[in-house]
N, C-alpha and C positions, 0 to 999 in steps of 0.2 A: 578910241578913248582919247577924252587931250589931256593935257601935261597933267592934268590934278586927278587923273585916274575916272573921268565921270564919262559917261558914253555919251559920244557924239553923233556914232550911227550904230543901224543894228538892222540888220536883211528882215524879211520877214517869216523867216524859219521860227522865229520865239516862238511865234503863235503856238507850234506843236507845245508848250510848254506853260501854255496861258497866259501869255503878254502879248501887246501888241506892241508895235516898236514906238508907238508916240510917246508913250506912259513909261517907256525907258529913259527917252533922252533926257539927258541933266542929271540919270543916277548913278551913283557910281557902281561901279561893276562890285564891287565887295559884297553890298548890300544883298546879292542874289546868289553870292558862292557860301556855301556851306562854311559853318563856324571853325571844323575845324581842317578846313584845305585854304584858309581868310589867310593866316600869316605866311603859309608859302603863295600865295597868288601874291600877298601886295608885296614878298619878296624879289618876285620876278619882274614885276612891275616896275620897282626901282631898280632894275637892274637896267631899265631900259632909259634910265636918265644919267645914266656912267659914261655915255657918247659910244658905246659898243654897240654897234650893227650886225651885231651875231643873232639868227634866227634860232629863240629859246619854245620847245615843245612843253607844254604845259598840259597834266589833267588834273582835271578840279570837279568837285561835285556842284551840281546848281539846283538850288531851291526852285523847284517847280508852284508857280501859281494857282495849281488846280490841286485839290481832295483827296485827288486819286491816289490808292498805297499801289505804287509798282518796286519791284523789287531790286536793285542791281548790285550785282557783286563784283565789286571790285580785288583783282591783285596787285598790290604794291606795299611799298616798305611804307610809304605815308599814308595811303589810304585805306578804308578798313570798309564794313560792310554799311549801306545805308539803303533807305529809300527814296535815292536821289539819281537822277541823270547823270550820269558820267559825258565829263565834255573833254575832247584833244584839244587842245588851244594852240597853234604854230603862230608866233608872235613875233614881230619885230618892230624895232622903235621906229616914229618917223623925226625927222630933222628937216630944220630950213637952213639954209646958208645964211649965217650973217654978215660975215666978212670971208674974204677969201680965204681967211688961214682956221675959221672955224665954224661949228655949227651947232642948231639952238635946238634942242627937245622941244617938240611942240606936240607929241602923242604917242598914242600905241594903235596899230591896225596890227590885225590878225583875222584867221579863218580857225572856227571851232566846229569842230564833229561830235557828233553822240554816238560814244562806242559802249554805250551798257551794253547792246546783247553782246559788242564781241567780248567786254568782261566776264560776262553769263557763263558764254561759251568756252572761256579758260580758265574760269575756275571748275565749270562741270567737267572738263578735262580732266583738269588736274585732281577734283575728285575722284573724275574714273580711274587714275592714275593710281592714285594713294588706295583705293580698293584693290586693283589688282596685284599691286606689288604686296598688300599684305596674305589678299587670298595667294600670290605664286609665295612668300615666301614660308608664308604660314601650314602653307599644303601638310599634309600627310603622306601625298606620292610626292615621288620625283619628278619634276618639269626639266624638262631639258630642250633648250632651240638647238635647232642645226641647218646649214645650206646643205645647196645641193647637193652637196659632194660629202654629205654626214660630216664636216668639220662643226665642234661645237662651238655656239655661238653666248648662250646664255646658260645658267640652271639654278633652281633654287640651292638652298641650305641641303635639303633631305635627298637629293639628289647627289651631291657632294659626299655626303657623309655614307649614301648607299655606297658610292664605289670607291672611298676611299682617299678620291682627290680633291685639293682646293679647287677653288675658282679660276684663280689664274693656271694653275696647272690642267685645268681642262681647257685652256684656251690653245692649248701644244695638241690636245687627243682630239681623235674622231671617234665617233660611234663603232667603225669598225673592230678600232683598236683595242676597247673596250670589250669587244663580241667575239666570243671563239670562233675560228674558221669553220667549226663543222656547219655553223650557223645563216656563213655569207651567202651562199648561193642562196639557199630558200627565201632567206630575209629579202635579196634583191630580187628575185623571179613573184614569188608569191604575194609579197609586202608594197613592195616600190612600187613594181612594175603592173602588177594586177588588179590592185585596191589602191590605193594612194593615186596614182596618175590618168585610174579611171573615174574614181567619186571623189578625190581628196580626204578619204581618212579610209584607218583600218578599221577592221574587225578586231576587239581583244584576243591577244594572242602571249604565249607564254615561249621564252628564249634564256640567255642565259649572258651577266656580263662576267668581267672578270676584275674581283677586285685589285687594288693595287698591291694589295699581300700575294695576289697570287689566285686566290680562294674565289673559286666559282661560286656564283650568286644567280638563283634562279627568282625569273621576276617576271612580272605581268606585264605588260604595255600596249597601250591604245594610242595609235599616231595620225598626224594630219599634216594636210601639206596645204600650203597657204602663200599667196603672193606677197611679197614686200611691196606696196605700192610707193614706197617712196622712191628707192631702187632698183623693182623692176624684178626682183629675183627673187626666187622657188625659195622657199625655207620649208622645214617640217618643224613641228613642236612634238613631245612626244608624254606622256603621263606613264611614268613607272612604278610598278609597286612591287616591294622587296615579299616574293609570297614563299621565304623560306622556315617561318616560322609554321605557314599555312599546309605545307608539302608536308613536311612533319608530322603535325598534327594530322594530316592525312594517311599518312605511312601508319601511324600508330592506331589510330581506327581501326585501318583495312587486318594491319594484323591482331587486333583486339575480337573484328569480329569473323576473320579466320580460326581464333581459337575457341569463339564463343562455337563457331559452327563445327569445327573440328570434335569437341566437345558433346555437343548438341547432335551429333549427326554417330558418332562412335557410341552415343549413351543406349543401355538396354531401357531405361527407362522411355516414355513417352512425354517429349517436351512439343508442346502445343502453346502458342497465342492467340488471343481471343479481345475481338475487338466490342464496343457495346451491345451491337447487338449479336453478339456469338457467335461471329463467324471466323473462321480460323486463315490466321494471319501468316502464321506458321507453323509449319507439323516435321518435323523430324521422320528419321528412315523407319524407327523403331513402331512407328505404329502399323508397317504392314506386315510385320513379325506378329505382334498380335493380334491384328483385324483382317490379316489378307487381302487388304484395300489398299493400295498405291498411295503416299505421301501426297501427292500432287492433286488429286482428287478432292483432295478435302478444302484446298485451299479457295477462297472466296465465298465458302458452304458453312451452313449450320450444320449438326447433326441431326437436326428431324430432316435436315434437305438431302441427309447421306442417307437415308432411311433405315436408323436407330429406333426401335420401339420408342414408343412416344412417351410411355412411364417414363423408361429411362433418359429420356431428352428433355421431359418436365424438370426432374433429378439436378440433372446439370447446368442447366438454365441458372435454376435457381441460385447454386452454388455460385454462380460467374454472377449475375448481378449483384449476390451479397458482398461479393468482394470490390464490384466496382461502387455501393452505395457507402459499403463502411470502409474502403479505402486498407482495411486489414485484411493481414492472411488468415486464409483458412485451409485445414487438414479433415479427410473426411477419407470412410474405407465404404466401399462398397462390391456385389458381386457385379460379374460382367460375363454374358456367354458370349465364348469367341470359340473359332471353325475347331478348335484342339477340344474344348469342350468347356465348362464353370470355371473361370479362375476369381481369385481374389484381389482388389486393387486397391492401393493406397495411393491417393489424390492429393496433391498440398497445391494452394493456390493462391500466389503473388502479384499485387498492384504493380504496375509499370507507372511511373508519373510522368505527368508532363513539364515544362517549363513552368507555368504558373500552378501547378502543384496538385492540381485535379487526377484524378486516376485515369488513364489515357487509352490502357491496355492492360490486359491481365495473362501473365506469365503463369503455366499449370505444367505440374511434372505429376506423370502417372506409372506406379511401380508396381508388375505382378510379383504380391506378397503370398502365391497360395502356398509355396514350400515352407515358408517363416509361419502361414497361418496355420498347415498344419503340426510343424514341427510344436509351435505353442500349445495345441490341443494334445499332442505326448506329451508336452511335458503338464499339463493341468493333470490328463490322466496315470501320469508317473505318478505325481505327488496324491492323486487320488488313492491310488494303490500303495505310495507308501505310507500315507494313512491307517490305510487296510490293514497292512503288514505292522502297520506298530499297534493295533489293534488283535490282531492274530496273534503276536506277540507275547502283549499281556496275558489275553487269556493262556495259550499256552503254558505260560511261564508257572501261571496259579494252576492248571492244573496239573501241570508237571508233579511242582509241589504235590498236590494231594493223590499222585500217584506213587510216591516216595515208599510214607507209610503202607500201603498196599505192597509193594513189592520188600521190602522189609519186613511185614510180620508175616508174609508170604514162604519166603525165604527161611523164618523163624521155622515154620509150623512143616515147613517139608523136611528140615533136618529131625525135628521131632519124630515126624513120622515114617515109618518104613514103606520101604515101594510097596509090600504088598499089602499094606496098610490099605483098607477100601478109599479112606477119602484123600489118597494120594493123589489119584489122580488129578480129583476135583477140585484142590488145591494148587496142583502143578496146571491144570487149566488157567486157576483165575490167576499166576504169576503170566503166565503166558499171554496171559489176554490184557496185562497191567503192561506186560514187555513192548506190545503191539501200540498199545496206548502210548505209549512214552518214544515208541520210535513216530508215531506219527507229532506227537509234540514237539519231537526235534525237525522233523521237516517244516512245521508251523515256526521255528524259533529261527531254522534256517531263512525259509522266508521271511522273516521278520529283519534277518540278517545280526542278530543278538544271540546265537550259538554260538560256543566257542566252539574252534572245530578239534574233533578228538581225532586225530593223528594216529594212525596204526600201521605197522608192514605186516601188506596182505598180498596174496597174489589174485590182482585182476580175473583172472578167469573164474575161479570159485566164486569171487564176486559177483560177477554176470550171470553164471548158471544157476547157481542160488535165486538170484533175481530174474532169472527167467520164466518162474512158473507164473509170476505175479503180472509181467509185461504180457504172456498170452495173454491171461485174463481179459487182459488194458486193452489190447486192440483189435481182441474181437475173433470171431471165423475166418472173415476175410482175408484176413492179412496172415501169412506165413512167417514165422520168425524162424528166421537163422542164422547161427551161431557159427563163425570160424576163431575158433580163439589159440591164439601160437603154443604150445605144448611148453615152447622153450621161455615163454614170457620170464621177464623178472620181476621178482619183488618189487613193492612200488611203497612208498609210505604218503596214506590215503585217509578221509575221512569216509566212510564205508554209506553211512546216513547222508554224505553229498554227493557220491556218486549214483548213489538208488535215485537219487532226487534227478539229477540228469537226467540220466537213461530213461524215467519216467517221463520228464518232460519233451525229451525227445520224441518217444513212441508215443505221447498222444498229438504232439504237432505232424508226424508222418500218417497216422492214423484219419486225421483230419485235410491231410492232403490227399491220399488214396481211398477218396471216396466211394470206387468199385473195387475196392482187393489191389494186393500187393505184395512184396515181399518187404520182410524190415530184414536188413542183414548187420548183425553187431559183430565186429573184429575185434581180437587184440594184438597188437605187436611191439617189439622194444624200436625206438629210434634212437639215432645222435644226434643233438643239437649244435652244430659246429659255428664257430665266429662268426659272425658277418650274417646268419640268417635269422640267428632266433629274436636279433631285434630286431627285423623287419616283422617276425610274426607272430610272437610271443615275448613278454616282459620277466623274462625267467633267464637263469643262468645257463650258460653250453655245457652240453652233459647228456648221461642215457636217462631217458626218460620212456616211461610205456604210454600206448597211443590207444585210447577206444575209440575207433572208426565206426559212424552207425550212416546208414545207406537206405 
């Protein structure tokens, strides 16, 4: 350039730029530098007419002659991004001697480089730079560098805060320090020495550090080992992750589904899982209680594949799709023959869901209900009969009633009449035969359980014998009745019409058991009822009481 800033020569490198160096000369270099690098170039410029011989390094963007959009990125405090050539300028003034005590500016030479790609190249740096320090500090695990010797070199935030130390404070610790001893040996034989120094990283593996509280901290980590190539020397980097929240939640599982099995596997009922198409997922102990088929058998099987009658595998089909289309439970009883013989079974059947809320699997518990189902069928036929009995009842009760006046004007017409009065008899027949009537209404009214009971002191044994001739009758030829009754009995205060009623029911339940012949044998004897036994056996006071034993 000469003194007024205008070019005087110029190589013929332009051209890369679309000039040629003729159609330069005589311009001023301003003209071709970007608007806004003008006032620092013509700053420098004039620096160079101050008589200072100091070689000033100058870059400046330059207006390219040609169309072309090329891209360059520039870093610096003055320059920003353009689509301009970036030029280095090393510049120095020249001078002639005018006298020998001084000398004249008469231009500027220099040499100019085009450093856009190496701009390019540090700013994509410095990009990759500014991603990875936000991906390292940003992480979710812990990063941690280290040399060779496990001394820590760098780590994020989340790694700090896992173990408790700052940053500077982990520039004192190593890895070891951090790591219980039971730990070293393995970590070094297994970790360093087996996987890292053979491929350069591990395999995920789980270890344990030690916070700066104290507090063991179980954690995951995947490590690599990698050269410093500036240096020359071994580093590892290491990715940790604190998995004590995950351990946890694992422990709490295993014992959740320890108790679900515990549970599941102790139940008398039959817990079974059923995947879409019916085959079972899981079976419980209790179904070879009631099928004599092994738990394990079933498992990956349907039941038409266990060979269940096909009715009944149509049956249950059904039941397990309705539950997987309507997503509700369902309760359903049916019979089942199994190796013991008919039982009854009550079935309830639960959706399992999945994540996104579909029904996934169905949960089925099967309970044999034959002793509840027949125990319901006594009580339907209790209340049958107490029906009956309050029907037995009434009637008795009305004709009791109209057996009153009969044994009342009965009663009238025998006093009237003397024994050997002819129709004494005939009369003392129909009281007798009203008497018969009216003891048989009170065993309908006992049955019915609406007699009050009339209360007498009798002695048991006249009881019995009296009642004897009537129980032959009752049980036939076959059967032999015999009578031991104690001489010494005592008096007993008894309702006469409820003990006839026993005895009878007695002798025709034995009667019905000894369907070729038998003996029926009726005892009487006094016992004691002493503390401590009669409430295990009877709901009555300790005391002497008489005993009719029937055999």
């Amino acid at each position: 350039l000469d003194c007024s800033g205008k070019i005087a020569y110029v190589n013929n490198s332009v051209k890369q730029y679309g000039y040629n160096p003729d159609e330069l000369i005589g311009k001023e270099l301003l003209e071709l530098v970007h608007p806004d690098d003008r006032e620092k170039a013509n700053y420098r410029l004039n620096e160079r007419r101050t008589g200072e011989r100091k070689t000033v390094s100058l870059e400046i963007r330059l207006f390219p002659k040609s169309n072309e959009n090329r891209i360059f990125e520039v870093y610096s405090d003055s320059l920003e991004e353009c689509d301009y050539p970036v030029l280095r300028i090393d510049a120095e003034g020249v001078y002639e001697d005018v006298e020998t005590t001084s000398k004249m500016f008469i231009g500027t030479q220099g040499i100019a480089r085009d450093i856009t790609e190496r701009k390019q190249l540090e700013k994509a740096s410095q990009e990759s730079e500014r991603k990875f320090r936000e991906l390292y500090e940003g992480s979710r695990d812990g990063i941690v560098f280290m040399g060779e010797d496990r001394e820590i070199i760098d780590s994020n935030e989340t790694f700090q805060k896992m173990v408790g130390y700052s940053h500077d404070e982990l520039q004192n610790v190593t890895a070891w320090d951090l790591t219980p001893k039971k730990w070293h040996e393995w970590e070094s034989t297994e970790i360093i020495e087996n996987q890292l120094k053979n491929r350069g990283y591990s395999e995920t593996y789980q270890k344990e550090y030690i916070h700066k509280s104290g507090r063991i901290i179980p954690v995951e980590i995947t490590t690599y080992r990698f050269e410093d190539l500036a240096e020359g020397d071994i580093c590892y980097w290491g990715a940790v992750r604190d998995i004590s929240d995950r351990l946890q939640a694992e422990k709490t599982l295993r014992e959740s589904e320890e108790r679900y099995r515990a549970l599941t596997e102790h139940s008398m009922d039959i817990v079974m899982r059923f995947d879409s198409n019916c085959r079972h997922l899981f079976v419980n102990t209790a179904v070879s209680l009631m099928t004599g088929i092994p738990a394990e058998e079933f498992i990956g099987k349907t039941h038409r594949e266990m060979g269940f009658p096909e009715e009944r595998c149509d049956f249950w089909e059904e039941k397990i799709q309705n539950v997987f289309q309507t997503a509700e439970p369902l309760q359903v009883e049916f019979e089942l023959e199994v190796k013991r013989g008919k039982i009854n079974v009550d079935w309830r059947l639960t959706p399992e869901f999945s994540e996104n809320g579909f029904v996934n699997t169905v949960l089925t518990s099967a309970r044999d209900i034959t002793l509840q189902t027949k125990l319901h069928e006594q009580l339907r036929q209790s209340q049958k009969m107490e029906t009956v009995g309050l029907l037995a009842g009434g009637v008795a009760h009305d004709f009791n009633n109209m057996l009153t006046p009969i044994l009342g004007y009965s009663d009238m017409a025998l006093i009237q009449l003397g024994k050997n009065d002819k129709l004494f008899e005939e009369v003392n027949s129909i009281r007798e035969a009203a008497e018969k009537a009216a003891s048989l209404t009170n065993q309908l009214l006992a049955f019915s359980r609406k007699q009050v009971l009339n209360l007498k002191v009798r002695n048991l044994n006249g009881v019995v014998s009296d009642f004897s001739k009537m129980l032959s009758r009752l049980i036939g030829e076959d059967i032999e009745l015999c009578l031991k009754l104690d001489p010494l009995l005592l008096n007993a205060k008894v309702d006469i019409d409820q003990v006839q009623q026993i005895l009878m029911n007695l002798a025709v339940n034995s009667r019905d058991a000894m369907s070729q012949g038998g003996v029926l044998t009726i005892e009487t004897s006094n016992v004691q009822f002493e503390e401590g036994y009669y409430k295990e056996a009877f709901s009555v006071e300790p005391g002497s009481y008489c005993l009719i034993t029937v055999t």
